[in-house]
N, C-alpha and C positions, 0 to 999 in steps of 0.2 A: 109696342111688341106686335110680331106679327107672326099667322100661324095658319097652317094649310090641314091637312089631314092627319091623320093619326100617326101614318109612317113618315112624314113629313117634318123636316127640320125646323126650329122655329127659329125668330129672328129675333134679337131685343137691341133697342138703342141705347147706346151707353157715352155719357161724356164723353169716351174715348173712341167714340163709331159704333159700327154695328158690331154684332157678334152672333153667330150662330150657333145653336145648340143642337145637338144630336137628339134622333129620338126611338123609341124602339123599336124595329120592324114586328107588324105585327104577324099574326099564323104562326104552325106549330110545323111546317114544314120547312124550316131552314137546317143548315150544317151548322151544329152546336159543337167547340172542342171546350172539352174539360181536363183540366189538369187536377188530379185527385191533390195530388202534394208535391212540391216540388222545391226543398230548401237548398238553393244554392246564395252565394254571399256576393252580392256587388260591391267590390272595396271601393269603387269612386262615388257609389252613392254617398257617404256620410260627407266626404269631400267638397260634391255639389255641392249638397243643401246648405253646409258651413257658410259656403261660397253665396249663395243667393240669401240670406239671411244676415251675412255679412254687407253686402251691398246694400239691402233693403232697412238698414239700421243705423247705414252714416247717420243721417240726422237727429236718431231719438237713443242710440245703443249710447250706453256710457263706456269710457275705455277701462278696460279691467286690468291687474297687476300684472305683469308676463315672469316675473322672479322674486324670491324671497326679500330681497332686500326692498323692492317696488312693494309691497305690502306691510314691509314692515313698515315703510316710509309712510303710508299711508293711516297707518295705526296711528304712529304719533302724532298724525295730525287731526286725526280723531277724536284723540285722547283730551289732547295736551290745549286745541285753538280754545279759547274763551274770550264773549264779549267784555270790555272794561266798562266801570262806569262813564267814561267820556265817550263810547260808541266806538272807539277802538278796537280791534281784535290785537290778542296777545295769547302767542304762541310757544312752542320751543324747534329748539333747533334738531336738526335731523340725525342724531349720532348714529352711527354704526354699531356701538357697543354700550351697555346701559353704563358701565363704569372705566371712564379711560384716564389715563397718566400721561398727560402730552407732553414733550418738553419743553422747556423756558425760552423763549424766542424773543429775551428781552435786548438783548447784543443783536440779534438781526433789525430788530426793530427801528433801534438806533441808528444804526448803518443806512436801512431804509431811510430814516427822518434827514440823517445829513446829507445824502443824493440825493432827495428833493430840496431841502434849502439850495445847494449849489445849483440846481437847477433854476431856482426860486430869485438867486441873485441875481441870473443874465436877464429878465424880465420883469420889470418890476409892476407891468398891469399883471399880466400873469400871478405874481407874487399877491397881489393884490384882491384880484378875483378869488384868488386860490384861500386867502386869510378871512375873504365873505362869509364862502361858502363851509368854512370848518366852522367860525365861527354859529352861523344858522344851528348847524348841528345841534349845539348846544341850546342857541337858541329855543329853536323849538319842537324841546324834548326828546328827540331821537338819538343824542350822546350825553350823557354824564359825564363827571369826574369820575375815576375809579380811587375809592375807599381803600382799598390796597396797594401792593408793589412789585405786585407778582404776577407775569405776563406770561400766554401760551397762545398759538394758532391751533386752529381748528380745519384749516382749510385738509388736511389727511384723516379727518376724523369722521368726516360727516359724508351724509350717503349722498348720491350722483340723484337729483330727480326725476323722479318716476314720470312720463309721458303723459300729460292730463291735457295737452294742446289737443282742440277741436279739429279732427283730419282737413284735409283743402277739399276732397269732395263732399262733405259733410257743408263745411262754410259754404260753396261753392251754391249749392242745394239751394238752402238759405237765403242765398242772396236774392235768387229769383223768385221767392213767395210775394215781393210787393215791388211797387211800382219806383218804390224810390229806398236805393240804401244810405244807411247813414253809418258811417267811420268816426268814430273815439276813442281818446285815450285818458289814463284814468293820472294825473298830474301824481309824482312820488308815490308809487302804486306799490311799488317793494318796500320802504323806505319807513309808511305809514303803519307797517304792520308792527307790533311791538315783540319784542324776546322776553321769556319770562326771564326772573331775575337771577333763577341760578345759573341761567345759563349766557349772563352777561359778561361774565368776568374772561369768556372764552373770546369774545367781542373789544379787545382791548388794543388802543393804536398810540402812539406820541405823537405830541404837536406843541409845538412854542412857535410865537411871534416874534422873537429877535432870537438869533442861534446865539446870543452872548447869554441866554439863560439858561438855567437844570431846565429841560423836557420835562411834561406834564403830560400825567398818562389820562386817558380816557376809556369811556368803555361804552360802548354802542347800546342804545335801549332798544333800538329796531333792529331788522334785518335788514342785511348789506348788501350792496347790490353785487353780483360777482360772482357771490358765493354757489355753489354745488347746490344746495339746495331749495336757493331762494324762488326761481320761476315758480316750480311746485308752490311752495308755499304760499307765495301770492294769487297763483289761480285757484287752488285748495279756497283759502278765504275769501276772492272775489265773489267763488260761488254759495258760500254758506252768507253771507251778506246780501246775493240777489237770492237767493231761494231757500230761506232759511226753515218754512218749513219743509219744503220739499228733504234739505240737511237731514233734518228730526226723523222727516218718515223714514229717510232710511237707514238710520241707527236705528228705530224702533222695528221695523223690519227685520234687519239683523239680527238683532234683539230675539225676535219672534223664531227665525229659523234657526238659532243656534240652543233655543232652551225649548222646541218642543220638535215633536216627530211628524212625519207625514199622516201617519197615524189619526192621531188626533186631530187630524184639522176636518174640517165640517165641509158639507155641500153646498155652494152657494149659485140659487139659480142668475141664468142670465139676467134679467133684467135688473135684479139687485148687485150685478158684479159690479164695484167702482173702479174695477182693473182698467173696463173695456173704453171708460171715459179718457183716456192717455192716450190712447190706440184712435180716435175719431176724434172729427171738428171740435174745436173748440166750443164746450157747453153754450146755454145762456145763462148767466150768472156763477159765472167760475169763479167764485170767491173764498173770504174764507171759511163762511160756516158752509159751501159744497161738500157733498157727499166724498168726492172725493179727498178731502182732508179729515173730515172728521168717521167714515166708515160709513157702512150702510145701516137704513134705520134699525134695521132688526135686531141687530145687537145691544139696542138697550132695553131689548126686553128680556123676560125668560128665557134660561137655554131649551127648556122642555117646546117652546113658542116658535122656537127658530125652524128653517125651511128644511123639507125632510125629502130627500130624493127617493121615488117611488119608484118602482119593474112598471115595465106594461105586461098586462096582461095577455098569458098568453093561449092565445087560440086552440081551441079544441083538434088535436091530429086525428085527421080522416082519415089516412092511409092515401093520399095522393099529393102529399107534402115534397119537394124534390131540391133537396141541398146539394150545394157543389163549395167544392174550398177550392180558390185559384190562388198561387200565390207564384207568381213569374220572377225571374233578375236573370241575368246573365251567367251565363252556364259557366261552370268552377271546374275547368279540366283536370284539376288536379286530384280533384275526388272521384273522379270517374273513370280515369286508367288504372293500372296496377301499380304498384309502387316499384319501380327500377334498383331499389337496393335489395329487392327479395330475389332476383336474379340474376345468376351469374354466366349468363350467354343472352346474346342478341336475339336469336333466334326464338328460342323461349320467352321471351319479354315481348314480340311482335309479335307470337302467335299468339301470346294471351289476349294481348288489348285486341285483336282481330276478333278473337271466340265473344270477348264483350260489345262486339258491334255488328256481330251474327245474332247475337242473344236479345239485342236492342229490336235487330230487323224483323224479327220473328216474333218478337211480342208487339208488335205494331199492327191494329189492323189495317185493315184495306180500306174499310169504312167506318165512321164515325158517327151512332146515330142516338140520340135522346130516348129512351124507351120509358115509357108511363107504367108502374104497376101496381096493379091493385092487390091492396096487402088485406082487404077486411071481406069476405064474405056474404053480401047481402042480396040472395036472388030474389028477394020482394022489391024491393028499393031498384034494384039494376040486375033487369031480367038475362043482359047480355054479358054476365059473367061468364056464364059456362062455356061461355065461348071466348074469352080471351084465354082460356088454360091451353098452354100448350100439350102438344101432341108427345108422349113418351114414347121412345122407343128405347129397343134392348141395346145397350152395349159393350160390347167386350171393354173390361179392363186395360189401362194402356200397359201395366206391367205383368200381362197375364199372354204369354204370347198363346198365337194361335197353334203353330205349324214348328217343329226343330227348327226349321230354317228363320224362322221369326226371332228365334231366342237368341239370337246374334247380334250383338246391338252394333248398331249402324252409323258410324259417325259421318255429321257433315260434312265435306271438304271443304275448307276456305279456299276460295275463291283469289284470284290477284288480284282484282277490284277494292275487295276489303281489306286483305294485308296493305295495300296502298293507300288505302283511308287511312289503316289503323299508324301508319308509321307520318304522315302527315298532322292525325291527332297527336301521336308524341313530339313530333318536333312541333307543334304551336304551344302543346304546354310547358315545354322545355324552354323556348325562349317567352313564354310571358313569368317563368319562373326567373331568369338572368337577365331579364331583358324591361321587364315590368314599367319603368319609369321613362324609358326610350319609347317606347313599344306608345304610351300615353301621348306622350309631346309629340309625335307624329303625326296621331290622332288628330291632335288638334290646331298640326300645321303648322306648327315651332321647327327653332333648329334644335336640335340635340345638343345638351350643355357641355362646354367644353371638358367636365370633369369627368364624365360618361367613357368608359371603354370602349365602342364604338364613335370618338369624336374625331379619327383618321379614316374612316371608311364612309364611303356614300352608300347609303340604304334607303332603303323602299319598305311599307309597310300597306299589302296589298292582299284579300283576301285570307286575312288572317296570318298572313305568316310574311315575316321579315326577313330579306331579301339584298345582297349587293346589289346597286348599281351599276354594272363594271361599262367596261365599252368595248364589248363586241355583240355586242345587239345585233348586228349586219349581216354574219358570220353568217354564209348560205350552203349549203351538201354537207355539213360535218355535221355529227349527232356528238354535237356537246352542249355542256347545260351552260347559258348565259350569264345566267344567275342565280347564281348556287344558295341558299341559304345561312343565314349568320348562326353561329350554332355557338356555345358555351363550351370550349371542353373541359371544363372542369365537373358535368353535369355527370350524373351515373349512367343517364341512356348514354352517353354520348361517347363514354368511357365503354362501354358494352359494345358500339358500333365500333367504334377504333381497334377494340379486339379479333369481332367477327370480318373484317379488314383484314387484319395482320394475319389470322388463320384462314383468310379464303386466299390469299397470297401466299400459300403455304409455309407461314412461318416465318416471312419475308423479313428485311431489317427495315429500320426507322425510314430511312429515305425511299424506299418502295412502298410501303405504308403509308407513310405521309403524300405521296405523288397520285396514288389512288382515291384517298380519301378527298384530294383536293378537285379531282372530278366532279363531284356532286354539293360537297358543303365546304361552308368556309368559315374554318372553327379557328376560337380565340384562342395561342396558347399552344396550338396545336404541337408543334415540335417537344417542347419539354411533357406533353401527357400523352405523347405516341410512346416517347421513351421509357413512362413508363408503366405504359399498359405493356411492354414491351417486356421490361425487365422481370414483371408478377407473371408471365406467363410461364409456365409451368412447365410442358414439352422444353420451349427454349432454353429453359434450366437447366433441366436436367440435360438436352443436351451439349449446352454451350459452356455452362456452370464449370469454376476451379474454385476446390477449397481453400479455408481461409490459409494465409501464412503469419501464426504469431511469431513473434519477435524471440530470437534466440535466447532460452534461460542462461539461470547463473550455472557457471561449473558445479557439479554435488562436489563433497568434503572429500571425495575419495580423490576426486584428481588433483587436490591442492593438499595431500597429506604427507608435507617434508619434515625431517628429519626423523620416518619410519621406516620400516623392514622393508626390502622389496616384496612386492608381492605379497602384502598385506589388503590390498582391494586389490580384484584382480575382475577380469571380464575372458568369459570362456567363450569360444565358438571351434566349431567344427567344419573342415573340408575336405575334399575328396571325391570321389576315390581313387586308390591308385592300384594298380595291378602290380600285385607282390608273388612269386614265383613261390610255394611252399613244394617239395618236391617235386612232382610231375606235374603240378596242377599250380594256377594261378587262381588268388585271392585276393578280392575287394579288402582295401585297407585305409583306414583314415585317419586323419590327423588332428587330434585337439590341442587349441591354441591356446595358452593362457596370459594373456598381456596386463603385466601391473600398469593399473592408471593413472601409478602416480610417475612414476621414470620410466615408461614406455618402453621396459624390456619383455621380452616373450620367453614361454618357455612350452619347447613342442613335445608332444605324447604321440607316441602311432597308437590307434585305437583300431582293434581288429572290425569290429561292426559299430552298430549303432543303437546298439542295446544299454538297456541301462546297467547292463554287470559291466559293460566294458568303460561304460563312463565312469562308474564307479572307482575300477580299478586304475582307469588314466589318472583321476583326480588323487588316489591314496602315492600313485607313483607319485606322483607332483610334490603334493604337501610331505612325503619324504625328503625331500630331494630341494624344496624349496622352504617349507616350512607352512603351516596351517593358514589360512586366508582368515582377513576377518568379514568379510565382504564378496559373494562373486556377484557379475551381472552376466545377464545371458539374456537369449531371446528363449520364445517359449515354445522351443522343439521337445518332442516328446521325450526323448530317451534323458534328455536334461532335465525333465519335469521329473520324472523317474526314478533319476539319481536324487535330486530334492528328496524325495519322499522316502526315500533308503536311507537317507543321512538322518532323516529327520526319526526314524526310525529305530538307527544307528545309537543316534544320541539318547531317546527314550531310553535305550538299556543297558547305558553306559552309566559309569558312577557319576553322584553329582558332582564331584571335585573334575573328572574328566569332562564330563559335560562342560563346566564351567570356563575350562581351559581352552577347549576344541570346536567348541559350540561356532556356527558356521551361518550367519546370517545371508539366505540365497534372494536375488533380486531378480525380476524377469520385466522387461521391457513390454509394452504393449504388442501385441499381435501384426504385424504388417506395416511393421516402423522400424526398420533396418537403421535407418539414420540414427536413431536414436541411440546405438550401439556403434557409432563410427569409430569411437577409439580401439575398437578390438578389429571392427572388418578392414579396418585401414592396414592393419596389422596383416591380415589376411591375405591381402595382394602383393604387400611386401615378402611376404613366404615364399608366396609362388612363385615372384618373381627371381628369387635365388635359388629357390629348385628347377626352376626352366634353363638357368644359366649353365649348371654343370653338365658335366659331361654324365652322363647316365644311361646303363642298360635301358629297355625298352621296358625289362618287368624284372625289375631289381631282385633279390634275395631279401629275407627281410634283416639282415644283418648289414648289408649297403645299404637296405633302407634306413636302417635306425641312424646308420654313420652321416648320410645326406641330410638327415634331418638337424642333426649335431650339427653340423657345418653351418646351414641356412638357419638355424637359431643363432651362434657365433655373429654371423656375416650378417645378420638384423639389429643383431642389440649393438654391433660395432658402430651402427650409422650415428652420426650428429644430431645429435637434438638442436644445436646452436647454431648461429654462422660460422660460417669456416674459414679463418684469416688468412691470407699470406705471408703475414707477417711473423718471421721468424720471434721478434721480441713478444707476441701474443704466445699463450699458452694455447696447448692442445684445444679441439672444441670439446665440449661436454656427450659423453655418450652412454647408455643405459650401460655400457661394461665397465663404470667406472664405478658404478656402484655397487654392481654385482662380485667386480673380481677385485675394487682397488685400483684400478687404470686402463690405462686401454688394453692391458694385456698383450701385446706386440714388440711392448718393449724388452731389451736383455736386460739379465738380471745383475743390477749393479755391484760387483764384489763378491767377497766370499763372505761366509758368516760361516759362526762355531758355536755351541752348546751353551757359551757364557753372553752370546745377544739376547739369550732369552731369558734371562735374569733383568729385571730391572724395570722399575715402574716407568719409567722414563719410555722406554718404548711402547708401553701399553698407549702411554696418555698420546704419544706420536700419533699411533695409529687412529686412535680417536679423533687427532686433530685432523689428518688426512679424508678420511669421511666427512667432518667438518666443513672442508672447505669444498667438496664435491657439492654438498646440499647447498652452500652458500653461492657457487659459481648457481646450481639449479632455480634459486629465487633472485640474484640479480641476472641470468642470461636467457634464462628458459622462460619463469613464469610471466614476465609482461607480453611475449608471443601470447598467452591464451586470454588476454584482455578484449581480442577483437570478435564482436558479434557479426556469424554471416547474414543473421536477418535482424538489422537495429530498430526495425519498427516490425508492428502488425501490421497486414492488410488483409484486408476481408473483414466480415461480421462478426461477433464475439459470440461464442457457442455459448446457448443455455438450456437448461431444463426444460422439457417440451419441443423444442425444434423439432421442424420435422425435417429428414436431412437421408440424402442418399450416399452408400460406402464403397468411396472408388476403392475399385480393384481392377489392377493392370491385365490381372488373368483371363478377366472375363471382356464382353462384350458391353458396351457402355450402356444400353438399352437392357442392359439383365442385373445388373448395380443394383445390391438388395435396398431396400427403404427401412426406416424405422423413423423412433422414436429417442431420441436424448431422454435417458432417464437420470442420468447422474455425470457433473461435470467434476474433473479432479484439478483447481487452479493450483499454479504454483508458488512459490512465496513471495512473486512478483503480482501475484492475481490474475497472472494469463493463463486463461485453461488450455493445455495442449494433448490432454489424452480425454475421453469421455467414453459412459457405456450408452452402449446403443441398443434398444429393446426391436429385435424386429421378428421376423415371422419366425426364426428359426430358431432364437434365442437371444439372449442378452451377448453381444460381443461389444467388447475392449478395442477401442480404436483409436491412432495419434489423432491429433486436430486438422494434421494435413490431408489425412483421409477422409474427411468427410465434410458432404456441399449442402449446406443450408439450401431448404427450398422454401416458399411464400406461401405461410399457413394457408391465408385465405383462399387462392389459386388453388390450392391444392386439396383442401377442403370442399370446392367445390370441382372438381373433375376428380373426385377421388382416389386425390393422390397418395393418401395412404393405407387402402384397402389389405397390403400384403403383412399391415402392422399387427401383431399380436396381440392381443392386450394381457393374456392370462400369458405371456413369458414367463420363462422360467428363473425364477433369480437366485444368486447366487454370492458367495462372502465375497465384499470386494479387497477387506482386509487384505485377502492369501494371496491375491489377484488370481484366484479362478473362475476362468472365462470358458466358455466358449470361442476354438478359434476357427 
């Protein structure tokens, strides 16, 4: 050893050369840095050590089980090896299962025996050899006769051996301890080991010397060479044969760790550990009464006697005593930014981690210095206390301002130095979060494995952050980035940035988004998670979004209601106005349409206004004149809501027999769903259309009024429901006038008739039959026309409770489209919902499914997209269906 001064390194010679040791610099004026605490986690540390520990144990580490079945395997050999009287070991075999049912493999066996004699015949040294060596078998000792007749293999039964071979660098080691190796092998080394007996019968083969005899079954006393589990088994007992107590100690061992605690176990000093004798040279006299076999002396004394670990004692505190805890590893970014899912904009998420690397900077001093202080008081002892007291002075409070102008708090500006660090810090802990196991193997100079998602791109991993390789490196006057960064997009910053993209692009599509973004980074994925940061955004929604289209319902009962009254379900609407000439003066006048749903004839009413007295009174003309409804539908115009509520009215103070007769079930269609009423508005253009046609004053009387209307009722119901033949032998097409009058009505009237045709049941049941064949022409000609769906599937989203969803309306302006809330969906008996109520600032409205556009809770949750939503709405029966329209 060799050694200089105090500050001075010292040198010691060691078998393996020199080595130098560090030493303290002495003085009290150096730069001291202390880390008070500082837990962060090095995941590769536990990895190393594995790793050097592993190396450092090739030749003394024993190999341990890696699976259930490797331990179980090792159990039974545990259990089960015992020495015999003759110094044999005898064993059992390895099952997989403690109780198995193999089947009878006495016909294979056979089969086997006969292909080896045929084999046996072309050769007769062979034959020969082969009759020695089964012979020996028996010989000596390692196969029996089998006692039985009852054959099974085992070769499916039994477990694969567990891995007990000595590694090649472990041997390897080994080999170079001496000057000379020596190579052996152990002659029938499998062969020698014995099967216990109940597991002989599993060991069972034929064999005869002349195939002109019955086969004689055998049954193996040893293990077979071949078998699944033999290797094991034989180095298992090679090794309890050469180290048989070393075997002992460590069942007794085991023994030890599995029936006591950590607890309980004692101090033992070093010089009495017989651990450490394993761990160094070989003792002098390593035998068997060695400490190391039989324990250390102590233990056969008292336990009260045994070694007792003492404290030191400790030292009196002056008050100049000076503790530090270091505790260093490699920084955990992931604990030290903010977490990306608590933000929903880029912007927001980069100014935080910036504020935390402003906050870092500012708590950092300048200087970093060791300060002594004295904690105890003694101006006898150390007259120069009174002067290490520092000097007080007065100071203002920092939250106590001085001046109005003080009371203004001040924020710092970030800087673009640190917003630049701080977006550098996210994307290195962004890709050590996707990238972790790439990010390592680079590290240490490997290629990246082919199973790896970066195994088609060339990367670099350079000052912390991962990097393409591309090749324009060269690229000289253009300010682009050469090497853009490998980014994850599947990550939540990354997803954040891809947004603040698509909105600094004002909203731009996928392929402008994605061609900006590819300027700076180059993310995995990229096209399918632009589309859909794309699609959650919310502006875009709202305004690029069409609501869903479900699939067209079934017909209600009203339009497939044959063999009923006309105008038994009927559907009302109203149009207009027309200018009717009443004396000197011209009057607003309009017209209600009543169309049966089931034989699509109409029947017209001029209605002076729009009040509900004059609905009233359209509707009592009607049901005079047509007969009571049992059914109307309508949309949900006021003066129509009005008349409802008169009827309903009506009926209250009418007798209950009347009531029961007249009683008038009113249907109203949702709010700003026209469509949903098309068999009446269909009806509607067809009106108009015969009223445009004739010849007509300018501002009719209203008595050409009433007549015009007569006519274009006439000239609607005349139309075909059906195809229209040419063919003379085809009957007429079907038209709503056949039902109403008996026939088309156009035709003359066949013959005469007198006072005695109307005598006779005979013509009653005619005319019944007549009707008859009107309904029957109506269900073979008419109703498989309404089998066809205009919309046979859904598309779009399926409305539910809570959506939050915007209600087109054609009227307004697409950016004025009120929001709500889905508070109740009405499915229909198909399960597609196509009307729902919508809770929004104004109130609860009734709205079809076509009217309104799902938007992306989350999106919209954070840009608060549903601020205009109500929550205290008003609600109302949906029973009666009144709404708010």
């Amino acid at each position: 050893m060799r050694t200089g001064r105090r500050d001075q390194p010292v040198a010691s010679r060691t078998p393996l050369g020199w080595v130098v040791h560090g030493a303290r610099p002495g003085g009290k004026r150096q730069r001291v840095n202390f880390v008070g605490h500082a837990t962060t986690v090095d995941t590769n540390m536990d990895e190393a050590l594995k790793q050097y520990f592993a190396i450092e144990g090739l030749t003394v580490a024993a190999k341990t089980p890696k699976n259930d079945p490797d331990e179980r395997a090792l159990k039974i050999l545990r259990e089960t090896t015992q020495q015999q009287p003759d110094g044999r070991y005898e064993t059992a075999l390895l099952w997989r299962e403690e109780s198995l049912k193999m089947p009878n493999k006495f016909e294979a066996a056979l089969n086997r025996l006969t292909s080896v004699e045929k084999k046996l015949e072309k050769d007769p040294n062979l034959k020969e050899r082969y009759k020695q060596r089964t012979n020996a078998l028996v010989a000596k000792g390692y196969a029996e006769v089998t006692p039985s007749t009852e054959g099974r293999s085992p070769k499916d039964f039994l477990l694969t051996d567990p891995d007990l071979l000595q590694s090649l660098p472990g041997v390897m080691i080994r080999f170079r301890q001496h000057a000379i190796a020596v190579a052996a092998d152990i002659a029938e080394m499998i062969i020698q080991i014995g099967v216990r007996s109940e597991d002989r019968d599993a060991l069972r083969y034929l064999w005869r010397e002349d195939p002109s005899q019955e086969p004689i079954e055998y049954r193996m006393r040893s293990i077979v060479f071949g078998a699944t589990s033999s290797p094991a088994t034989a180095i298992c007992v090679k090794n309890r044969l050469q180290y048989p107590d070393a075997a002992d100690l460590k069942l007794h061992t085991a023994a030890i760790e599995e029936n006591s605690t950590v607890e309980e176990w004692r101090w033992v000093p070093t010089k009495e550990n017989v651990a450490d004798d394993a761990t160094r040279e070989l003792p002098v006299g390593f035998e068997r009464n060695h400490r190391w076999f039989i324990g250390p002396e102590y233990l056969r004394r008292h336990p009260d006697d045994w070694p007792v670990q003492r404290t030191a004692r400790r030292a009196e505190e002056t008050g100049e005593e000076k503790c530090a805890t270091l505790a260093v590893s490699r920084e955990s970014l992931g604990e030290a930014i903010p977490d990306p899912r608590r933000f929903s904009k880029w912007e927001k998420y980069l100014r935080a981690t910036g504020r935390i690397l402003q906050f870092v900077s500012l708590c950092r001093r300048s200087r970093e210095r060791t300060h002594y202080k004295r904690t105890r008081r003694n101006p006898r002892s150390d007259p120069t206390w009174e002067k290490n007291r520092k000097k007080t002075t007065s100071k203002t409070p920092l939250n106590t301002p001085q001046t109005p102008e003080q009371a203004v708090i001040q924020w710092k500006t970030l800087d673009a130095d640190t917003l630049r660090r701080a977006e550098t810090l996210i994307w290195r802990q962004s890709q050590r979060a996707a990238f972790e196991e790439e990010i390592l193997t680079l590290q240490r100079g490997k290629q990246i494995s082919p199973a790896s998602r970066l195994r088609n791109l060339s990367v670099t991993y350079a000052d912390g952050i991962l990097r393409i390789n591309g090749r324009i490196g060269n690229i000289e006057g253009a300010d682009v980035i050469t090497s853009p960064l490998v980014l994850d997009g599947s990550r939540r910053e990354m997803r954040l940035m891809i947004d603040f993209i698509h909105r600094k692009m004002h909203h731009a599509g996928t392929e402008a988004t994605i061609a900006e973004c590819r300027q700076s980074y180059w993310v995995l994925r990229l096209r399918p998670v632009t589309r859909s940061v794309i699609h959650n955004c919310l502006p875009c929604r709202i305004r690029k979004d069409t609501p869903p289209r479900p699939a067209t319902g079934d017909h209600p009962p009203s339009r497939l209601a044959h063999h009923r009254r006309p105008f038994t379900y009927v559907g009302l609407d109203y149009f207009g106005p027309y200018q009717v000439t009443t004396g000197r003066s011209t009057q607003k006048h309009y017209v209600a349409i009543f169309t049966c749903l089931t034989t699509r004839a109409v029947h017209l009413e001029p209605a002076a206004s729009l009040s509900t007295d004059s609905a009233v009174m359209a509707l009592r003309r009607m049901i005079a004149r047509r007969g009571a409804p049992t059914e109307i539908w309508s949309d949900n115009g006021t003066n129509l809501r009005g008349a409802d509520k008169e009827l309903r009215q009506a009926m209250d103070k009418a007798t209950e027999h009347e009531a029961s007769l007249r009683i008038i079930q009113w249907r109203f269609i949702p709010p700003g769903a026209p469509f949903m009423g098309g068999a009446w508005e269909r009806m509607v253009r067809a009106v108009k259309a015969a009223l445009s046609a004739t010849e007509q004053p300018r501002h009719p009387t209203p008595e050409i009024f009433h007549t015009l209307l007569a006519e274009a009722e006439f000239t609607v119901n005349s139309r075909p429901l059906t195809h229209v033949s040419v063919s003379a032998d085809d009957p007429d097409p079907l038209t709503p006038n056949h039902f109403l009058l008996g026939g088309p009505a156009r035709v003359p009237v066949p013959g005469k008739f007198d006072d005695a045709d109307l005598i006779g049941r005979a013509h009653w049941r005619a005319a019944q039959r007549l009707a008859d064949v009107f309904w029957s022409r109506w269900l073979r000609e008419y109703l498989p026309d309404l089998q066809n769906r205009r919309e046979p599937h859904s598309r779009g989203p399926a409305l539910k409770i809570g959506d939050v969803v915007i209600i087109a309306d054609g009227t307004l302006p697409r950016n004025t489209w009120p929001r709500g809330i889905i508070q109740e969906v009405y499915p229909g008996a198909d399960g597609i919902t196509r009307v729902v109520d919508v809770r929004t600032a104004g109130g609860i409205l009734r709205r079809p499914a076509k009217k309104i556009i799902v938007l992306p809770t989350m999106t919209a949750a954070h840009q608060g997209g549903c601020s205009d939503v109500n929550d205290a709405a008003r609600r109302e029966d949906v029973r009666d269906g009144h709404k708010e329209t």
